[in-house]
Every structure is written in C-alpha cells, then in structure tokens.
PyMOL Python script that loads the backbone (N, CA, C, O; Angstrom):
from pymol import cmd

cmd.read_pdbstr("""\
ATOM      1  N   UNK A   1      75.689  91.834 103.592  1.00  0.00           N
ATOM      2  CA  UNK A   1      75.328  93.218 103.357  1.00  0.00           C
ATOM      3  C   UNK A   1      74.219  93.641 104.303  1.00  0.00           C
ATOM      4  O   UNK A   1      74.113  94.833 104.594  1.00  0.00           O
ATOM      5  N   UNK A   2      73.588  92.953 104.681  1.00  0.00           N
ATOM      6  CA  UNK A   2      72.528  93.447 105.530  1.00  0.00           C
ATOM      7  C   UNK A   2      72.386  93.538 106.686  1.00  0.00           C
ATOM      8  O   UNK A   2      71.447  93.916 107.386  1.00  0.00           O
ATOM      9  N   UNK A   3      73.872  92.986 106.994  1.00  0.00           N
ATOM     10  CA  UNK A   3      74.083  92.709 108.904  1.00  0.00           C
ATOM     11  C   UNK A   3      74.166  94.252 108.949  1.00  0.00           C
ATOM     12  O   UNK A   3      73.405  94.794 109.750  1.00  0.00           O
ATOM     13  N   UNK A   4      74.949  95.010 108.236  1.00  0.00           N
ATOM     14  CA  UNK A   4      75.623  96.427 108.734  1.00  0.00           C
ATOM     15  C   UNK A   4      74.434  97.283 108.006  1.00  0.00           C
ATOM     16  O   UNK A   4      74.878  98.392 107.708  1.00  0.00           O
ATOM     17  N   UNK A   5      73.108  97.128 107.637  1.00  0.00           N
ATOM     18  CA  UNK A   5      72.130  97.832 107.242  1.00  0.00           C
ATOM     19  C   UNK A   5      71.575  98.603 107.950  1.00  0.00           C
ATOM     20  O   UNK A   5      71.229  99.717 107.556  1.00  0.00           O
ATOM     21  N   UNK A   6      71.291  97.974 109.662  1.00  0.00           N
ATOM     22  CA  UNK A   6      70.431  99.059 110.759  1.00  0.00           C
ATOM     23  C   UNK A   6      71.600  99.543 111.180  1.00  0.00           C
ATOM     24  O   UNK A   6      71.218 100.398 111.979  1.00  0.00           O
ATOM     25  N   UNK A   7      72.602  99.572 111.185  1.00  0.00           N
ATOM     26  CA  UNK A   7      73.858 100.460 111.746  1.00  0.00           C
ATOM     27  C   UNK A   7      73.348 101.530 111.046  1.00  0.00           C
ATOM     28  O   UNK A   7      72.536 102.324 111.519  1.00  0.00           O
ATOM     29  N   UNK A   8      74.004 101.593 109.436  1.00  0.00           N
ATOM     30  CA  UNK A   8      73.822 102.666 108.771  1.00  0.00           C
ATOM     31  C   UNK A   8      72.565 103.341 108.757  1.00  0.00           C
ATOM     32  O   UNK A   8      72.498 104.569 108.810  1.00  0.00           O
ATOM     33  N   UNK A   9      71.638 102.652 108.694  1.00  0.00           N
ATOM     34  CA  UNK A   9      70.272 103.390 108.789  1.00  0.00           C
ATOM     35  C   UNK A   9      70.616 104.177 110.084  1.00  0.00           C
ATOM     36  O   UNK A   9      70.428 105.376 109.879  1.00  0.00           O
ATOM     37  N   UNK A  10      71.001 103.957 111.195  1.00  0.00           N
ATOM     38  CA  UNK A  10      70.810 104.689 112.464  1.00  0.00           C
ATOM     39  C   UNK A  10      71.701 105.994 112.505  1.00  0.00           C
ATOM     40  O   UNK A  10      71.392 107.075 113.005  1.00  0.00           O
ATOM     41  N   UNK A  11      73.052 105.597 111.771  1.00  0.00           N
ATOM     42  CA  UNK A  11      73.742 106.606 111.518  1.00  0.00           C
ATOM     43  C   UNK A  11      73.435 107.723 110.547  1.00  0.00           C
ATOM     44  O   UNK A  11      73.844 108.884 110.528  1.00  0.00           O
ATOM     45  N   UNK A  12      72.699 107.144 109.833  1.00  0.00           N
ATOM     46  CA  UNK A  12      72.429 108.363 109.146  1.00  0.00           C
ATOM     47  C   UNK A  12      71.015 109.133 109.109  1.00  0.00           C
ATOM     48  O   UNK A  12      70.805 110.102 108.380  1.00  0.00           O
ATOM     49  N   UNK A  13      69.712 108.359 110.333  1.00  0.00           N
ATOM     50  CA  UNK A  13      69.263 109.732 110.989  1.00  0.00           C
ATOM     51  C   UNK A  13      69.398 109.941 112.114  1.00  0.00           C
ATOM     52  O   UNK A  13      68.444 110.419 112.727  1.00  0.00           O
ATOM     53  N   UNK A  14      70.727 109.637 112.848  1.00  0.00           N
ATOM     54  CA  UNK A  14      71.193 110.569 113.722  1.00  0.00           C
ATOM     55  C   UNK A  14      71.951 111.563 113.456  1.00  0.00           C
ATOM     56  O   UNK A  14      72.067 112.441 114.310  1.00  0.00           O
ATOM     57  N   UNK A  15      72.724 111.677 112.076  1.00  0.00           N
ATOM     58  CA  UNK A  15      73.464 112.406 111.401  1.00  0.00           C
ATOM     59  C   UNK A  15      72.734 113.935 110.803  1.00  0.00           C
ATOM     60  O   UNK A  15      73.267 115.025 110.595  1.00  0.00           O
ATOM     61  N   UNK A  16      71.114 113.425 110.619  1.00  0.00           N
ATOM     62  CA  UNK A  16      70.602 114.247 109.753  1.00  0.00           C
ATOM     63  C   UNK A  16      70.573 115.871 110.855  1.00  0.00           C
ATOM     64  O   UNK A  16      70.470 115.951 112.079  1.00  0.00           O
ATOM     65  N   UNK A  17      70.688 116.806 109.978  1.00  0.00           N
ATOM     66  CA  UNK A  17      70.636 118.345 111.013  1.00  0.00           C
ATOM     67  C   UNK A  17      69.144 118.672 110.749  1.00  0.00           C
ATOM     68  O   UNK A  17      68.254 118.037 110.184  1.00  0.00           O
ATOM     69  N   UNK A  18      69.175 119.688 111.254  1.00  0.00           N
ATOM     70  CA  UNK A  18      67.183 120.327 111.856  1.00  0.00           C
ATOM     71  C   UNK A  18      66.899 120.814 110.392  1.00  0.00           C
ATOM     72  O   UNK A  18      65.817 120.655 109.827  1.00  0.00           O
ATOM     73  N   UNK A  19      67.702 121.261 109.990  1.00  0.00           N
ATOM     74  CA  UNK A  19      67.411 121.959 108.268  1.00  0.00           C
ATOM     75  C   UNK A  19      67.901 121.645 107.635  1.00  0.00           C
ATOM     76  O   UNK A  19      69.129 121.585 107.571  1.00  0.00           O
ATOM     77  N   UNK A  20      66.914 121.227 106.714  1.00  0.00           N
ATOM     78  CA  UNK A  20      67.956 120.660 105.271  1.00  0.00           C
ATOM     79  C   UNK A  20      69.006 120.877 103.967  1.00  0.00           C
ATOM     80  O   UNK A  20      69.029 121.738 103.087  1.00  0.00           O
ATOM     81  N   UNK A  21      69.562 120.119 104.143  1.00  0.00           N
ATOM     82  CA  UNK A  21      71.172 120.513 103.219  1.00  0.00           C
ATOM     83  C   UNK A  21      72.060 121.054 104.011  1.00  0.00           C
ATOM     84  O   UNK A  21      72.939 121.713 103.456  1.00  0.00           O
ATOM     85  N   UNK A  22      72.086 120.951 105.346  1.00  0.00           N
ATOM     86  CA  UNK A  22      73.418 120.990 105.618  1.00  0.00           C
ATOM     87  C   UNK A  22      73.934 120.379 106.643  1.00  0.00           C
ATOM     88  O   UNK A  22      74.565 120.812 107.607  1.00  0.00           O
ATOM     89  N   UNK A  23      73.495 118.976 106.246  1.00  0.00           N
ATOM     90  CA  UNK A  23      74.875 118.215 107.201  1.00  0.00           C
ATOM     91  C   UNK A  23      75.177 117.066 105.636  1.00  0.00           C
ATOM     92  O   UNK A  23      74.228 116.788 104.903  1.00  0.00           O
ATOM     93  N   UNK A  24      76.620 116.529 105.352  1.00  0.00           N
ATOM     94  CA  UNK A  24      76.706 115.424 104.627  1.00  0.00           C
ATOM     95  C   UNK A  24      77.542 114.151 105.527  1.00  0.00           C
ATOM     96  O   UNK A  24      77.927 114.128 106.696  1.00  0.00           O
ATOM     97  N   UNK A  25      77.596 113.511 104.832  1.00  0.00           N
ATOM     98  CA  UNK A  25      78.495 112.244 105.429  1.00  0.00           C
ATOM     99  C   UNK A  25      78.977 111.343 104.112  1.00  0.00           C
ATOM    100  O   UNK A  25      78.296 110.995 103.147  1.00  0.00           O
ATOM    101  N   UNK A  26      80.398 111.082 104.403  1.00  0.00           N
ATOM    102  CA  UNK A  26      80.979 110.561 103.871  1.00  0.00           C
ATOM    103  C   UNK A  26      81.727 108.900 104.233  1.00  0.00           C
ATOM    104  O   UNK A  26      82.492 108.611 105.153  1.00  0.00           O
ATOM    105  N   UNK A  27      81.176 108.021 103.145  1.00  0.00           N
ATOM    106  CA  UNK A  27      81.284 106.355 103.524  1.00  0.00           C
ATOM    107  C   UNK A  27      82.270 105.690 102.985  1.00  0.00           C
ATOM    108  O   UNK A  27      82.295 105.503 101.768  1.00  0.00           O
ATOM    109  N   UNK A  28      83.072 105.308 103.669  1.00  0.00           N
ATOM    110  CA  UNK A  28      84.350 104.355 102.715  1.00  0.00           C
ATOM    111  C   UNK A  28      83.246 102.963 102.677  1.00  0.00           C
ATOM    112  O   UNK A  28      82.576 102.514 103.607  1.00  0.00           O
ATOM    113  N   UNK A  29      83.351 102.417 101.043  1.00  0.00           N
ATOM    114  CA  UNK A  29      82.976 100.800 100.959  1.00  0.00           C
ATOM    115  C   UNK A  29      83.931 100.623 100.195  1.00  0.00           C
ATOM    116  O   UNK A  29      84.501 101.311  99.348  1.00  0.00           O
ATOM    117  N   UNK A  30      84.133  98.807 100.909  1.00  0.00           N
ATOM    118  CA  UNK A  30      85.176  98.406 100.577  1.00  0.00           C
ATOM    119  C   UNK A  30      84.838  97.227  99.524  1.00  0.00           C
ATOM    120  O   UNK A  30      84.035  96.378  99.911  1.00  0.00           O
ATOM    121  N   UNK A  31      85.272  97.126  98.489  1.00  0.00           N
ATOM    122  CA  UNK A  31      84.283  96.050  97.380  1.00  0.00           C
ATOM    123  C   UNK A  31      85.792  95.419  96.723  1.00  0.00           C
ATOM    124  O   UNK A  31      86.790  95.902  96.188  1.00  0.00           O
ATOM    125  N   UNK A  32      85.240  93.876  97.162  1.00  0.00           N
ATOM    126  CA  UNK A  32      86.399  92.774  96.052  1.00  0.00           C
ATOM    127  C   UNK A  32      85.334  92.595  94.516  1.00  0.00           C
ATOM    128  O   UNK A  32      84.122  92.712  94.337  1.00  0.00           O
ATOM    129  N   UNK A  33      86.292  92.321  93.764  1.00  0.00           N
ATOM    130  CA  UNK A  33      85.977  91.706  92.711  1.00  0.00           C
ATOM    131  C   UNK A  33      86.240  90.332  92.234  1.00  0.00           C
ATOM    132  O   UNK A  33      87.392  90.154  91.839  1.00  0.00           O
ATOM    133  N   UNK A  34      85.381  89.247  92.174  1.00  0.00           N
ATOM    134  CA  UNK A  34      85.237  88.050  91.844  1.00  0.00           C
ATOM    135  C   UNK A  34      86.400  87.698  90.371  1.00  0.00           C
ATOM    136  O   UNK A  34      86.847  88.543  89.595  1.00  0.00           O
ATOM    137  N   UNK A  35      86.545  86.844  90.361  1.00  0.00           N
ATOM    138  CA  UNK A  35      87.356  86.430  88.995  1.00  0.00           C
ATOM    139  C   UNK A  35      86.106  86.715  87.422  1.00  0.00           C
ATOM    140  O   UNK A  35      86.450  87.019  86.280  1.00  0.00           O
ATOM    141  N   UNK A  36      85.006  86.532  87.821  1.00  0.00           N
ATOM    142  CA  UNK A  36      83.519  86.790  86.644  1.00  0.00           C
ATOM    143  C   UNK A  36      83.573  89.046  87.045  1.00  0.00           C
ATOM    144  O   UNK A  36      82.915  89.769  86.299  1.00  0.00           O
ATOM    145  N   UNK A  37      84.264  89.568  88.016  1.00  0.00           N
ATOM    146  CA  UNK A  37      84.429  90.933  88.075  1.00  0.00           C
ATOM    147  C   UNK A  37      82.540  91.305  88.527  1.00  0.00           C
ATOM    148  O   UNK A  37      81.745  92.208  88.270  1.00  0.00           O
ATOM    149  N   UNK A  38      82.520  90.231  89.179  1.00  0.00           N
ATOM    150  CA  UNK A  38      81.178  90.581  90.335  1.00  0.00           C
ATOM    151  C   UNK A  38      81.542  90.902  91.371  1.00  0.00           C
ATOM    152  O   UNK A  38      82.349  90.248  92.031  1.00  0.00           O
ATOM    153  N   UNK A  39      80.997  92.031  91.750  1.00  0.00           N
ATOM    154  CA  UNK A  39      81.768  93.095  93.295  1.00  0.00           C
ATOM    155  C   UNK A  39      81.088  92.266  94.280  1.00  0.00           C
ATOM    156  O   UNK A  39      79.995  91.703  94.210  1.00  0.00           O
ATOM    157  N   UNK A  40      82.002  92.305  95.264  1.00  0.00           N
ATOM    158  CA  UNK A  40      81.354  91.835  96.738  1.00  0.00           C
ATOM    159  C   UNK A  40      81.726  92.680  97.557  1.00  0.00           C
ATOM    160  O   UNK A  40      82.905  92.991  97.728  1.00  0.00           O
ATOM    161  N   UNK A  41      80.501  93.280  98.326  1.00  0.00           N
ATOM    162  CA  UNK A  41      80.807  94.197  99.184  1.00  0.00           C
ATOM    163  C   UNK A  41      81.144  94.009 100.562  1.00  0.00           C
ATOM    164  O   UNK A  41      80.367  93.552 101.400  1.00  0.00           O
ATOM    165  N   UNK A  42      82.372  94.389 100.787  1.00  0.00           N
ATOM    166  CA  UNK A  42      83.108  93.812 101.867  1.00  0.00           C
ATOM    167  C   UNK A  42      82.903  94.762 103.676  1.00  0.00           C
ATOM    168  O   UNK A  42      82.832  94.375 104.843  1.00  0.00           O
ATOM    169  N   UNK A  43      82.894  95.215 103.441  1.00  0.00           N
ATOM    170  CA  UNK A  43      82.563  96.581 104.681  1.00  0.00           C
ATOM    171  C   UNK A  43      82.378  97.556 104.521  1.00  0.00           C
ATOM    172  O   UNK A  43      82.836  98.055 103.493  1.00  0.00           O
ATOM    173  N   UNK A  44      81.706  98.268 105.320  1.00  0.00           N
ATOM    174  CA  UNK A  44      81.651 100.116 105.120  1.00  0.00           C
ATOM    175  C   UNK A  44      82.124 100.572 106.460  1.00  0.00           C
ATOM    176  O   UNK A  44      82.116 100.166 107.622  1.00  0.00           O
ATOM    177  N   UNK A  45      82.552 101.636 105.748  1.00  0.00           N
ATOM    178  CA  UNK A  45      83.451 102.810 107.200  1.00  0.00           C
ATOM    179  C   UNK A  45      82.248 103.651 107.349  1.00  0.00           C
ATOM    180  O   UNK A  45      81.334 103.748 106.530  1.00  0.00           O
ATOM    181  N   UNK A  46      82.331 104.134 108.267  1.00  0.00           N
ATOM    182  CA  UNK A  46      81.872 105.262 108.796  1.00  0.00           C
ATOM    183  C   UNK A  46      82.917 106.594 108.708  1.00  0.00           C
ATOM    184  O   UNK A  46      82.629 107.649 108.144  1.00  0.00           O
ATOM    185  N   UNK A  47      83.774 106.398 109.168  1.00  0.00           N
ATOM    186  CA  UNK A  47      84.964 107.457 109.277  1.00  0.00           C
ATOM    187  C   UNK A  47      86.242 106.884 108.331  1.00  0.00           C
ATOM    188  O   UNK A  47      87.265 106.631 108.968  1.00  0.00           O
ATOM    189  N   UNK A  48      86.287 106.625 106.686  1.00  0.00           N
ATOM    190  CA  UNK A  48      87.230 106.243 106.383  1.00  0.00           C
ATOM    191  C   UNK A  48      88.104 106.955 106.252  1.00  0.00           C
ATOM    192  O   UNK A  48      87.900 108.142 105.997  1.00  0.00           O
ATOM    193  N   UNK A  49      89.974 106.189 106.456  1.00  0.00           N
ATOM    194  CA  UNK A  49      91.002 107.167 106.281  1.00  0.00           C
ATOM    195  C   UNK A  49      91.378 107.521 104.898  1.00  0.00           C
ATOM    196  O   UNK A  49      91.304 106.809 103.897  1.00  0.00           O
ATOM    197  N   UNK A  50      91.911 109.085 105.037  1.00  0.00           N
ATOM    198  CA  UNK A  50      92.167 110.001 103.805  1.00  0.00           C
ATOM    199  C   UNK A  50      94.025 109.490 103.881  1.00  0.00           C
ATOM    200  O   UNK A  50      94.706 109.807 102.906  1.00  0.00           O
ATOM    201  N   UNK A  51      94.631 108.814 104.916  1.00  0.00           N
ATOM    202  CA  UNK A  51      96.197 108.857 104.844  1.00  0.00           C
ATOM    203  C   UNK A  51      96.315 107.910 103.424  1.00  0.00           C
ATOM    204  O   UNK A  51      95.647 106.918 103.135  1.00  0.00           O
ATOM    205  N   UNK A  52      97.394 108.565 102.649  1.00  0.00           N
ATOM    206  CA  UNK A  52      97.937 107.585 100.997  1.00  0.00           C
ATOM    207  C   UNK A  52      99.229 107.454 101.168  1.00  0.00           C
ATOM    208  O   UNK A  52     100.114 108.282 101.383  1.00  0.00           O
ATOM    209  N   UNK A  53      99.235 105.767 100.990  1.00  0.00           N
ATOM    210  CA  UNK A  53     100.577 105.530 101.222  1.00  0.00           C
ATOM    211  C   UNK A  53     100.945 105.282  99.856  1.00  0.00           C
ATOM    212  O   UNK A  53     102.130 104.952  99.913  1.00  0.00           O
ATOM    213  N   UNK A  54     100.435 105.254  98.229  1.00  0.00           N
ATOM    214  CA  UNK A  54     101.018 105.304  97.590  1.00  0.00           C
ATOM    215  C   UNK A  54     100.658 106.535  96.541  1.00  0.00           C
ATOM    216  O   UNK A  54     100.221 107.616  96.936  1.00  0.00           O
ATOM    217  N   UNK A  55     100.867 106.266  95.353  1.00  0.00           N
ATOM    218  CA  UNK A  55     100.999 107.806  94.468  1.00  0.00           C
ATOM    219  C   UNK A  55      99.360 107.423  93.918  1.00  0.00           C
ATOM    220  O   UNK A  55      98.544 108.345  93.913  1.00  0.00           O
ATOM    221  N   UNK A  56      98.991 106.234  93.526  1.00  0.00           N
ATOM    222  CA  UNK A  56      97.841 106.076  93.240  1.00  0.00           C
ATOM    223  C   UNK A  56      96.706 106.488  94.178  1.00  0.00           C
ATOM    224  O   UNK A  56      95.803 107.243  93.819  1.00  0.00           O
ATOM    225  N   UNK A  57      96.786 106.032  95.217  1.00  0.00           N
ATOM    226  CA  UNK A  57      96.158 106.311  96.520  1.00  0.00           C
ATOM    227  C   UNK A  57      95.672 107.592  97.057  1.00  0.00           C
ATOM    228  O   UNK A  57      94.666 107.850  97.718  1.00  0.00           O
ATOM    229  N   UNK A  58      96.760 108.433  96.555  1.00  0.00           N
ATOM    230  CA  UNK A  58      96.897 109.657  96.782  1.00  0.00           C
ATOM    231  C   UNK A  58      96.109 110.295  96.068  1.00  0.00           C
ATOM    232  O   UNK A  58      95.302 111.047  96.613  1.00  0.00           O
ATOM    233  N   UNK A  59      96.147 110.128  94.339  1.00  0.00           N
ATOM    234  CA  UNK A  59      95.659 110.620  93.591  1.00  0.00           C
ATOM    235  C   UNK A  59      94.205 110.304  93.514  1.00  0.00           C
ATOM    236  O   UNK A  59      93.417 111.187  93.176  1.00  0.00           O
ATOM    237  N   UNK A  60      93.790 109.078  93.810  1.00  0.00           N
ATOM    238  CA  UNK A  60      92.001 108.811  94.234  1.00  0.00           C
ATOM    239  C   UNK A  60      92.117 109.580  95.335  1.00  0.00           C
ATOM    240  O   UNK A  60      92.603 110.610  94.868  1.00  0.00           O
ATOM    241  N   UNK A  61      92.001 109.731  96.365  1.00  0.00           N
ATOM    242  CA  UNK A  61      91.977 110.106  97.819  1.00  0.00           C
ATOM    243  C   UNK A  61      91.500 112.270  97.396  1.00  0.00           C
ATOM    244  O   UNK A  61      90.571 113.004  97.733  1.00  0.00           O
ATOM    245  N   UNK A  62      92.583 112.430  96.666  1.00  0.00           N
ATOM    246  CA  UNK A  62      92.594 113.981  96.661  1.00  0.00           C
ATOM    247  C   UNK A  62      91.468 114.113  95.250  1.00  0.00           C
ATOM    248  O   UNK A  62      90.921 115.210  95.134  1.00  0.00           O
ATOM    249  N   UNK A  63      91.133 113.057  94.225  1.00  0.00           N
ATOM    250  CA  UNK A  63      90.143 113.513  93.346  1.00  0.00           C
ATOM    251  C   UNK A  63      88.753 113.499  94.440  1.00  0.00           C
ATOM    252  O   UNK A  63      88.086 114.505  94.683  1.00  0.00           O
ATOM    253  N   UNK A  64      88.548 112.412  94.904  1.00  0.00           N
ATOM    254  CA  UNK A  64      87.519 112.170  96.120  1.00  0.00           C
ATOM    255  C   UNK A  64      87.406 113.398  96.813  1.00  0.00           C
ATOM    256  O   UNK A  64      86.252 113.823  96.879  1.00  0.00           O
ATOM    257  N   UNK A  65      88.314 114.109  97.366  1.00  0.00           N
ATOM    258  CA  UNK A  65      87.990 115.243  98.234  1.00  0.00           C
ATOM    259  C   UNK A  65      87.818 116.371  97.298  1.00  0.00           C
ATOM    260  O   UNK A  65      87.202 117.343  97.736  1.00  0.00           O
ATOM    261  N   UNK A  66      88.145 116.400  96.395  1.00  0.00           N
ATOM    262  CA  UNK A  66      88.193 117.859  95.706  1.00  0.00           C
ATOM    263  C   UNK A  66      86.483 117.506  94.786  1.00  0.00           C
ATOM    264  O   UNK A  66      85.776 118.337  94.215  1.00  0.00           O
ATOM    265  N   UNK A  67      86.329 116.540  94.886  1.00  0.00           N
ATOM    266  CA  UNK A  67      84.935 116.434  93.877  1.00  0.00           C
ATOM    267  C   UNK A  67      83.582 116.838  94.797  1.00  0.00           C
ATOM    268  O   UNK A  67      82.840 117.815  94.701  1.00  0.00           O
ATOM    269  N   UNK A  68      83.555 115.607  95.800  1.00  0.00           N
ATOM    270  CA  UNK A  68      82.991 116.224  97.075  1.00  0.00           C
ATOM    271  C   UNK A  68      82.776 117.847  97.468  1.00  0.00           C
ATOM    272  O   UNK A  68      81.809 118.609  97.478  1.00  0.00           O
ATOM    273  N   UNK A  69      83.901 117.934  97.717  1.00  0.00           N
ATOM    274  CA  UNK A  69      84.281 120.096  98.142  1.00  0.00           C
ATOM    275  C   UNK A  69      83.220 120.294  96.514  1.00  0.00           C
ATOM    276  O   UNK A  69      82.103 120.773  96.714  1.00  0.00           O
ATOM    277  N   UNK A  70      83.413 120.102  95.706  1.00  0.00           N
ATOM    278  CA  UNK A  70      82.832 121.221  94.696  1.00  0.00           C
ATOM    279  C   UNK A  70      81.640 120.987  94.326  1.00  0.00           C
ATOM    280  O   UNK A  70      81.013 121.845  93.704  1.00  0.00           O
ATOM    281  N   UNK A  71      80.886 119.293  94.765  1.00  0.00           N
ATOM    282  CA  UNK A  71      79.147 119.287  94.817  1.00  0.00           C
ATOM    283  C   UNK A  71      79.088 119.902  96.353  1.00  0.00           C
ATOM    284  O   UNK A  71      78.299 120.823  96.560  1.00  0.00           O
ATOM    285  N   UNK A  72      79.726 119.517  97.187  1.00  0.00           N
ATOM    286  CA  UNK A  72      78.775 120.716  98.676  1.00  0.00           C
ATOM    287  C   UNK A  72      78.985 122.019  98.045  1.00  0.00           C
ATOM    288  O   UNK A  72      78.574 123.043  98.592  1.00  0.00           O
TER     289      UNK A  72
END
""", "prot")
cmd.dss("prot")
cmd.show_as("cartoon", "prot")
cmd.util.cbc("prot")
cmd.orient("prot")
C-alpha cells in the first residue's frame, strides 16, 4: 500500500484547481478479500474503466456515476 502512496499524493496536488471545489477525481481500488474477509488492497487506478461487461457490473458502474453526479 505504500509503494503507490507518493504517486497519489502527487496526483492529487497536481489535480487540485486555483479555487476551491471545483476540480474532483475519481479512483478505482481494487480490494481482494481473504478467506477471514480481510480486504487487501490490491491497486488503484487513476483513470478507472466505466465499460460493463456484465448486468451486475453495469448496475454498480451506473449507481457509481449517478451518486457521484448528485454529491458534485
């Protein structure tokens, strides 16, 4: 977890805009669960993909965007 820590730190104040509240960013993490259902956090995106290849997928993917859209 901490190798990809100064990445993100860098990305996100180069991300930041001159005035506040209006830039956001959005992070895909990718987390397994242990057989005891202890998460291990496996990678983070920077730019994760919105494509759903199944009906489940789809349906997280479009609650994710529509929840997002209505806190900005």
């Amino acid at each position: 977890m901490y190798v990809v820590q100064p990445q993100l730190a860098h990305l996100y104040r180069t991300s930041q805009a001159k005035e506040p509240d209006l830039c956001c960013d959005l992070l895909g993490f990718d987390v397994m669960l242990d057989y005891k259902l202890k998460p291990w956090m496996l990678e983070v995106n920077h730019m994760p993909s919105f494509r759903a290849d199944t009906d489940i997928d789809y349906q997280i993917k479009h609650d994710l965007i529509l929840n997002t859209l209505q806190i900005l």
